[in-house]
Legacy VTK file of the C-alpha trace (Angstrom):
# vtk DataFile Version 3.0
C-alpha trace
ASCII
DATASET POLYDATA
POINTS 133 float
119.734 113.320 209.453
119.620 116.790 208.445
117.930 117.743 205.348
121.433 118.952 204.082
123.103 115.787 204.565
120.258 114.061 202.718
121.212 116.406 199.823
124.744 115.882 199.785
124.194 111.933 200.429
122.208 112.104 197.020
124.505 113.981 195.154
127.344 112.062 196.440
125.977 108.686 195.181
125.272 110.280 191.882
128.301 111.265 191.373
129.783 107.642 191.861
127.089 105.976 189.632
126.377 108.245 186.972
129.856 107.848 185.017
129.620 104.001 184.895
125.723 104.297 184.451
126.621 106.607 181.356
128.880 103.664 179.651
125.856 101.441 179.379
123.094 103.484 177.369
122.222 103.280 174.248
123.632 106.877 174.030
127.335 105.371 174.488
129.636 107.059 171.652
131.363 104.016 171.344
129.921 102.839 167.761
130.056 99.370 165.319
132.419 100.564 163.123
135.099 100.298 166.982
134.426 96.721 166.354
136.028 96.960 162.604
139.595 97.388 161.773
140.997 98.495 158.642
143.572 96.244 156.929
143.499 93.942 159.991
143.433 89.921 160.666
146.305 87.428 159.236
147.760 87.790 156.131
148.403 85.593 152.979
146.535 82.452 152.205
148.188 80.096 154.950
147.780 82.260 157.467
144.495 82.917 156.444
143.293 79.580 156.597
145.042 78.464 159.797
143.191 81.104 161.533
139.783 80.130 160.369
139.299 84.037 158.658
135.971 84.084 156.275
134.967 86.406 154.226
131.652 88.606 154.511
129.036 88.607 152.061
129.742 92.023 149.959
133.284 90.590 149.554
131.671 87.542 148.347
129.535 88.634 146.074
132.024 91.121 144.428
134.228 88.093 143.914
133.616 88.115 140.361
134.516 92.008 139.606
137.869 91.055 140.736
141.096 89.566 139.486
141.480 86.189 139.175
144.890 85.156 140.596
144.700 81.394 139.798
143.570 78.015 141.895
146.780 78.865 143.716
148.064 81.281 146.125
151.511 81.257 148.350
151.099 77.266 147.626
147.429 77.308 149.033
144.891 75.359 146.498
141.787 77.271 146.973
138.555 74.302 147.315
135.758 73.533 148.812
137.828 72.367 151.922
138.604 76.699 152.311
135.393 78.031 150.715
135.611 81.342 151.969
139.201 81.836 153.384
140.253 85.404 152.945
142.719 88.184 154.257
143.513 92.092 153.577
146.341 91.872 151.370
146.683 95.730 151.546
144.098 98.402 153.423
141.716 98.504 149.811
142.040 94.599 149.144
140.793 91.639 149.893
141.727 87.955 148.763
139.405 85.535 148.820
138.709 81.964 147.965
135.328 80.844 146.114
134.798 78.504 143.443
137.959 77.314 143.631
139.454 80.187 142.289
141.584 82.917 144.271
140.503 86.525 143.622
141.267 90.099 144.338
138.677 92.418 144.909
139.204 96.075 145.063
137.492 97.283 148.422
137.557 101.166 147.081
136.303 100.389 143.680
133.733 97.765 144.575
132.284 99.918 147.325
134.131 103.028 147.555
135.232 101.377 150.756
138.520 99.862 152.549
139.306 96.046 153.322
139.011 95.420 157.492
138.819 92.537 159.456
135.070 92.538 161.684
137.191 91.643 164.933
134.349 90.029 166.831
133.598 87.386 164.035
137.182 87.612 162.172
135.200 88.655 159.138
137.399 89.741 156.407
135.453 92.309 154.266
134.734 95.433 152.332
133.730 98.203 154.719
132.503 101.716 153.985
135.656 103.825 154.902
133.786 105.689 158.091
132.910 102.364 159.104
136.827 101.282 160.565
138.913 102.263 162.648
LINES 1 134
133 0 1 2 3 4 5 6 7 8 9 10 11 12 13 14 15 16 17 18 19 20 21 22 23 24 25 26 27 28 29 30 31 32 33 34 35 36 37 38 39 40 41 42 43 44 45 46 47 48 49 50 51 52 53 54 55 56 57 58 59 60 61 62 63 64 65 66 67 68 69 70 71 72 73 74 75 76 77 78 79 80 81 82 83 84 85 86 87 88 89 90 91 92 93 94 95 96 97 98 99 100 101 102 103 104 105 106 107 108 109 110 111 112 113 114 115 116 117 118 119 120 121 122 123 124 125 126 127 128 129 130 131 132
C-alpha cells in the first residue's frame, strides 16, 4: 500500500469516528439544565400523586415562605401517606405537600428562579431560570 493510500485510509476513518467520538467527551454542549424542564411533570394534586412526583429539597425547605392553601387540595388530603407530592401549578410555582399542609411556593421570589420538573428523577422543584429548558 502506497504511502498515499495510508493517508487517505487514516483520514477516512477519522472522519467516520470523530463525530460520534465528539458526542461522548466531557466537552459535549449538551448540559444538566437539558435534563430540566420548565413548568413540566403532571399537574394538580391527583395527578401528582398517582405519578409518584416529589419535590426537591429547595422547594422543600421554602415550604414555609409560601401560602398555605389548606390540608386539602382538588379533594387530595395532604399526610404522611404523600409527604412530598408536588407539581408546577404554573412555570414560577410549585405545590407541595409537607406537614400535612398544602403550600405554594413562589419559584421567582424564593430563588429568583422558575418551577421545572428534573425529568430523570421526576423532581418537581425550584430551578435557577438558565438552568431549564
Amino acid at each position: 500500500m502506497s504511502k498515499l493510500n495510508r493517508v487517505l485510509s487514516v483520514v477516512l476513518a477519522l472522519a467516520v469516528v470523530a463525530p460520534a467520538v465528539a458526542g461522548t467527551t466531557g466537552c459535549s454542549s449538551t448540559s444538566a439544565a437539558a435534563k430540566k424542564k420548565k413548568g413540566a411533570g403532571s399537574k394538580g394534586a391527583t395527578a401528582a400523586k398517582s405519578s409518584s412526583q416529589k419535590a426537591g429539597s429547595t422547594a422543600a425547605n421554602k415550604a414555609s415562605t409560601g401560602t398555605k392553601k389548606g390540608d386539602t387540595v382538588d379533594e387530595v388530603k395532604c399526610d404522611a401517606a404523600i409527604e412530598g407530592v408536588a407539581w408546577c401549578n404554573t412555570d414560577t410555582e410549585i405545590v407541595l405537600c409537607t406537614g400535612g399542609e398544602w403550600y405554594a411556593v413562589d419559584c421567582a421570589a424564593a430563588v429568583g428562579g422558575v418551577c421545572g420538573e428534573d425529568l430523570d428523577t421526576k423532581t418537581i422543584d425550584c430551578y435557577g431560570t438558565g438552568d431549564t429548558e
